[in-house]
C-alpha positions in Angstrom: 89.8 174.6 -228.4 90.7 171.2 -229.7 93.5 170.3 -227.2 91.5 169.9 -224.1 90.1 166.9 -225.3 93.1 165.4 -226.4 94.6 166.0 -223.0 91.8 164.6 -221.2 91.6 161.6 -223.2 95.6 160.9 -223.1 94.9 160.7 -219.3 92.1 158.0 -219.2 94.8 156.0 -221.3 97.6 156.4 -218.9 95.0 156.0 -215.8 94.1 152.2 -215.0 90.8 151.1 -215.1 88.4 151.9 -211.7 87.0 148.5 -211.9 90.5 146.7 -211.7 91.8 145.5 -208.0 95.6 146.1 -207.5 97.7 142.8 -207.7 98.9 142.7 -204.5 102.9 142.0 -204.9 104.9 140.3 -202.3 108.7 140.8 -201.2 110.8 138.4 -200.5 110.9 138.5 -197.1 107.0 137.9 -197.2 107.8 134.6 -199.4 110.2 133.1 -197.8 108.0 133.3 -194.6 105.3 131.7 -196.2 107.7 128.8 -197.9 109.3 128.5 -194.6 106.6 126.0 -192.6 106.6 123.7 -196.2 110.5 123.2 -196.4 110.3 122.7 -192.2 107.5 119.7 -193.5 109.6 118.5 -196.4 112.7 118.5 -194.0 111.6 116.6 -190.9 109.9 114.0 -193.7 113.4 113.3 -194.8 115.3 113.4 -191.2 111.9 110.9 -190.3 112.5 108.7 -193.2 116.5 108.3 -192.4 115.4 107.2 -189.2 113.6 104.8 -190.0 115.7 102.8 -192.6 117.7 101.2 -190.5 115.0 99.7 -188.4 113.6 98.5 -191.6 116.7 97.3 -193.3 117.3 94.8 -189.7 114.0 93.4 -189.1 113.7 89.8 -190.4 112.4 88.8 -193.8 108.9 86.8 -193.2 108.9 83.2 -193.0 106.7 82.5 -195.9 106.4 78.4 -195.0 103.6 77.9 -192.8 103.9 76.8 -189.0 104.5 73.0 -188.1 103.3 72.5 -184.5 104.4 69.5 -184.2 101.6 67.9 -182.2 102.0 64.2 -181.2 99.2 62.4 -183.1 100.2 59.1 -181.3 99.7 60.5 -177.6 96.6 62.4 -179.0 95.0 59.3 -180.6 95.4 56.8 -177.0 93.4 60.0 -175.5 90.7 59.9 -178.1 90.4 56.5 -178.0 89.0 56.3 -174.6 86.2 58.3 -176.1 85.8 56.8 -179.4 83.9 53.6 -180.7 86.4 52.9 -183.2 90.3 52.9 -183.3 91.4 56.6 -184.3 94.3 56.3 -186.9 97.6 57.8 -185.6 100.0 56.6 -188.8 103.5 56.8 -189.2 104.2 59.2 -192.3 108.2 59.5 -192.2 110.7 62.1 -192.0 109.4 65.9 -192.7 105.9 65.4 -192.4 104.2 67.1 -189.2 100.6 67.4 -187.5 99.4 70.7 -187.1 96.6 69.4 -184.6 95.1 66.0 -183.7 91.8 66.2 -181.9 88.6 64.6 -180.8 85.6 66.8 -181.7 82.0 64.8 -180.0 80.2 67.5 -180.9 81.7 68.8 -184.4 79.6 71.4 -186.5 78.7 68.7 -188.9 76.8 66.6 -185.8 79.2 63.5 -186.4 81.5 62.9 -183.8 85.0 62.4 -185.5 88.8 62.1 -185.0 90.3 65.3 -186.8 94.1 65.7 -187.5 96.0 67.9 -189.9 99.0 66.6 -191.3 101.1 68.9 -192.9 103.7 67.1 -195.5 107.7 68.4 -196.3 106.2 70.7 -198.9 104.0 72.5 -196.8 100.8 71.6 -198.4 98.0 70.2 -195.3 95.8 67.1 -195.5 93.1 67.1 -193.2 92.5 63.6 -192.4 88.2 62.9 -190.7 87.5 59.8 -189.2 83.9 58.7 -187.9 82.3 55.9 -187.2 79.1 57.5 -187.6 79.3 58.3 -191.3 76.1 59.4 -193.5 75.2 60.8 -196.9 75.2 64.0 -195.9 78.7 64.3 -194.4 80.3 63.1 -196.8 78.9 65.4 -199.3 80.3 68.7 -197.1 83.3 66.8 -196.7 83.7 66.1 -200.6 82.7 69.3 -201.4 79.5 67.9 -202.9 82.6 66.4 -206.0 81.4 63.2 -207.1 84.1 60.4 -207.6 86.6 61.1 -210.2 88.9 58.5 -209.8 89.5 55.1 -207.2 92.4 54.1 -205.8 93.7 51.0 -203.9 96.3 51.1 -201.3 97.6 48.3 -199.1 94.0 46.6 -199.6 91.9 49.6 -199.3 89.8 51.0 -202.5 89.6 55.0 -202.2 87.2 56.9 -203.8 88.8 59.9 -205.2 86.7 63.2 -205.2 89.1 65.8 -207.6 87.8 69.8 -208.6 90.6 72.0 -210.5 90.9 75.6 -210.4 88.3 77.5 -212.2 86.8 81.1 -211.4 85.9 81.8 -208.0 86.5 77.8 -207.1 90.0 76.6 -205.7 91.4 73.1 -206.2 90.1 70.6 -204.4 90.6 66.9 -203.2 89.3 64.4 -201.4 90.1 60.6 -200.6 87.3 58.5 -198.8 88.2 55.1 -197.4 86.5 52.7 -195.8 88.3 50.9 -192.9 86.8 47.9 -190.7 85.6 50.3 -188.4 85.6 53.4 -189.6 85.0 56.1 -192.5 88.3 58.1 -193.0 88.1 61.5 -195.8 91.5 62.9 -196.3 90.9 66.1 -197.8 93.0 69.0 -198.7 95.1 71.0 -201.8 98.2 68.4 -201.9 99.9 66.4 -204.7 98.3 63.2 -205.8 101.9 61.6 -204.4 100.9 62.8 -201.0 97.2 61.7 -200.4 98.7 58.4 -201.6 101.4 58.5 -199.1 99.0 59.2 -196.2 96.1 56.6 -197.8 98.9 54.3 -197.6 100.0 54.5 -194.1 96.0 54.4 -192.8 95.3 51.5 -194.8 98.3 49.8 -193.6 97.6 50.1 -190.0 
């Protein structure tokens, strides 16, 4: 009478629970199809990869000096005098030095008509040299960065105000040389060496 029971319950434990899906179980054949497309992936990343090394490994390295034009300031300067109510400076700075660009701007963003030229000196660093006849308050304080004089200069007979910021936060360095000539306001302004803006202050006033 008592052995049904313990039949009956020795079945529920050898019979899995109702509420319990399968684990479905793959065979290999069914894996390897599945892992098939990823190592066809992996594979033509690598053959892609190859390819391209060799392309890679011949370009050129970057030239990390910037680009000298080479403009003549000299030619540029007898144009812009036909234009200009003042003699527009064209000097003679030596071996490596280079201008970028020389030109006559009558209607420049700042409203002053000016002779603009970029001279770029052997260790790459660019002084932008602006010359007007028609300087005012207000033009020289965008072209000084609003920096009032730090220092003065004199060079072959002309005193230059020196306008000097250093590096701090969000601001980069920052000079500027304003000379006055007989006919003429000339800013050189730019990131160079105090030796440089000498050098080109030099050959302006000495013209």
């Amino acid at each position: 009478a008592h052995a049904a029971p313990a039949s009956a319950a020795a079945d529920d434990a050898a019979t899995p629970d109702a509420g319990q899906a399968p684990v479905p179980q793959l065979t290999r054949k069914q894996a390897s199809r599945i892992n098939a497309p990823i190592r066809g992936m992996v594979i033509s990343m690598l053959v892609l990869i190859l390819l391209l090394l060799p392309f890679l490994w011949l370009q050129p390295k970057p030239d990390a000096q910037p680009y000298r034009a080479h403009v003549d300031v000299s030619e540029e300067a007898r144009f812009a005098g036909d234009q200009a109510p003042f003699t527009p400076a064209a000097p003679a700075l030596g071996d490596g030095w280079s201008a970028n660009y020389a030109r006559w701007e009558a209607q420049s963003q700042d409203g002053v008509p000016l002779w603009n030229v970029g001279f770029l000196s052997p260790g790459y660093h660019l002084v932008d040299m602006a010359q007007t006849a028609r300087s005012n308050p207000t033009w020289l304080a965008q072209r000084t960065q609003l920096i009032p004089p730090t220092d003065e200069r004199t060079v072959n007979g002309i005193t230059w105000q020196i306008h000097h910021r250093d590096a701090s936060g969000k601001q980069d360095e920052f000079t500027a040389w304003v000379g006055e000539l007989k006919d003429s306001t000339v800013v050189l302004s730019g990131q160079a060496p105090s030796a440089e803006f000498e050098h080109v202050a030099g050959a302006v006033s000495g013209q």
